[in-house]
N, C-alpha and C positions, 0 to 999 in steps of 0.2 A: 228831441228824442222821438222815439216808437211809440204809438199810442193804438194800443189791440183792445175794441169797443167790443165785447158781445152783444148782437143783436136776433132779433128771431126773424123778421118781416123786412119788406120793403119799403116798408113807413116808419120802421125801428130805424134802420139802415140812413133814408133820408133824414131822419129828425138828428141825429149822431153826426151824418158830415154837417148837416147844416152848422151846428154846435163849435164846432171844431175847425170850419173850412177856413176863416178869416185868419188865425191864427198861423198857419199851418205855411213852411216853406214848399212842401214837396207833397201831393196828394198821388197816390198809387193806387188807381181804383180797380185792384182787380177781382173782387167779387162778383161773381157772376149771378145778380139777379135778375129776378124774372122780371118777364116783361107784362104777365100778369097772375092775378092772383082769383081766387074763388069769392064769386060773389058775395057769398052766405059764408060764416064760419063756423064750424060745426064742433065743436067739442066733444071728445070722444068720440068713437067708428059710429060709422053710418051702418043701421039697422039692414040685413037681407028686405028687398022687395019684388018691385016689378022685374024682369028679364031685363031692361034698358033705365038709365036714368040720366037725366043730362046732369050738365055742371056748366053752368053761367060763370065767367068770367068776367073781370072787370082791366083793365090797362091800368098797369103802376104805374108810378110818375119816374121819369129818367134822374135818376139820382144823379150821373155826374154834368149831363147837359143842365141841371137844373142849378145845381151851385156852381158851376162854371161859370154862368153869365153874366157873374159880379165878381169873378177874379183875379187879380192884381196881376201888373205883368211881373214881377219878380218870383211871381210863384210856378211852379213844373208842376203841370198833368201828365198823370202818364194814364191811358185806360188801353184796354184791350176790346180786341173783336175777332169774335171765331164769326169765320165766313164760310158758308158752301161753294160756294160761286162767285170769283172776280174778289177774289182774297184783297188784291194792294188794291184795285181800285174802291172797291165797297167799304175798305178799311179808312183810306184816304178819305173819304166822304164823312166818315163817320168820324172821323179826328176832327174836321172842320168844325161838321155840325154838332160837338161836345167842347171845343173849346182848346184841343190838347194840345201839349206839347211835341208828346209823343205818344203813338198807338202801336200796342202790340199785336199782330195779324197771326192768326193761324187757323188752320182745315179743322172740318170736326173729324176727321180723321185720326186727328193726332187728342182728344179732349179726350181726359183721364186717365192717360196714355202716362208712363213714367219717363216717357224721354215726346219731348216736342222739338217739333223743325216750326220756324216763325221768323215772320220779320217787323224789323221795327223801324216803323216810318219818323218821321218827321216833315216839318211842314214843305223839306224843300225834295222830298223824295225817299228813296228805301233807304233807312242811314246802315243798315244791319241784318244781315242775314243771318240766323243762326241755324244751322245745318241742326240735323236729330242731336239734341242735347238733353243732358240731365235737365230736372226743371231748378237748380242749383244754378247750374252756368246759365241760364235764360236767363235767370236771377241777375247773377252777375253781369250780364252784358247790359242788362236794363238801368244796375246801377253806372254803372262806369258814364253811359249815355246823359245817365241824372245828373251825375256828378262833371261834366261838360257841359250841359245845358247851363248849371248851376255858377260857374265858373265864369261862361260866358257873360253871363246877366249879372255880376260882381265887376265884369271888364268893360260890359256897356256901362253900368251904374257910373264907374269909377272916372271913364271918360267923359260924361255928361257932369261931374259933379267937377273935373279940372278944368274942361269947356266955362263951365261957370263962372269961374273963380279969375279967369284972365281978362 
C-alpha cells in the first residue's frame, strides 16, 4: 500500500525513508527538499535589529542519493529534478548519481504551475514526454512507467528463476 509520513525537516524526511526504504517495492521521491537549512534554529520570529543580518546555512544530506546506495534491484526509484539549464542532460546526471530508475525533468518555469510540461527519463534515454499536463496525467504517465518497470523486473526475475531450474 500507500504510506503518507508527516514530516517537518530534512532529517525528519531522512530518518522516515531510511525506516521504510528496505521494505518498500516502489519509492517516489517527490518532495522537494531543500538543499539546505539554517544553521541556528530559532523558535519563534527573530526580534527587529541591525539594517542587515546574515543567515548561515548548513548542506542537508540528499535524502534519496543517500538511501539509494543500498537498494535492491527489484525496487523502482522514481525522483524528480527541476532544472534551469540542460533539463534532459543535468536530469540524466542526476538520475545516475541518486541511483534511479526513472527521473522526472522539468523547467522552473513550469514549478507550482497547475499544469506541467516534463519528461521522463530512464536509464536508456527520454521514455516520455509529456506535453503541459494537469499534474493528475504527470501522475498518470509516472505510474503506467512504474507499473512497466515493475512488470519488467517480475519478467527478468521469472526468467532467471526458469534459467535455474533447467
Amino acid at each position: 500500500g500507500i504510506h503518507w509520513v508527516p514530516v517537518v525537516s530534512a532529517s525528519d524526511m531522512l530518518k522516515a525513508v531510511k525506516e521504510r526504504f528496505d521494505d518498500c517495492g516502489v519509492l517516489i521521491a517527490a518532495a522537494a527538499v531543500s538543499d539546505y537549512r539554517p544553521a541556528v534554529r530559532v523558535e519563534g520570529k527573530i526580534k527587529k535589529g541591525p539594517k542587515t543580518k546574515t543567515l548561515d546555512l548548513v548542506k542537508n544530506a540528499d535524502v534519496l542519493k543517500t538511501v539509494t546506495r543500498k537498494r535492491r534491484k527489484d525496487q523502482v526509484i522514481v525522483g524528480f529534478s527541476l532544472e534551469a539549464t540542460n533539463a534532459l542532460k543535468n536530469g540524466r546526471k542526476k538520475m545516475e548519481a541518486k541511483h534511479c530508475d526513472l527521473m522526472v525533468v522539468n523547467g522552473p518555469g513550469h514549478f507550482g504551475e497547475a499544469r506541467e510540461h516534463v519528461w521522463i527519463l530512464n536509464k536508456r534515454g527520454v521514455v516520455k514526454e509529456v506535453p503541459p499536463s494537469s499534474k493528475r496525467q504527470v501522475a498518470e504517465a509516472i505510474v503506467e512507467l512504474v507499473d512497466a518497470s515493475l512488470r519488467r523486473e517480475v519478467l527478468h526475475v521469472t526468467k532467471r528463476f526458469e534459467d535455474k531450474s533447467k
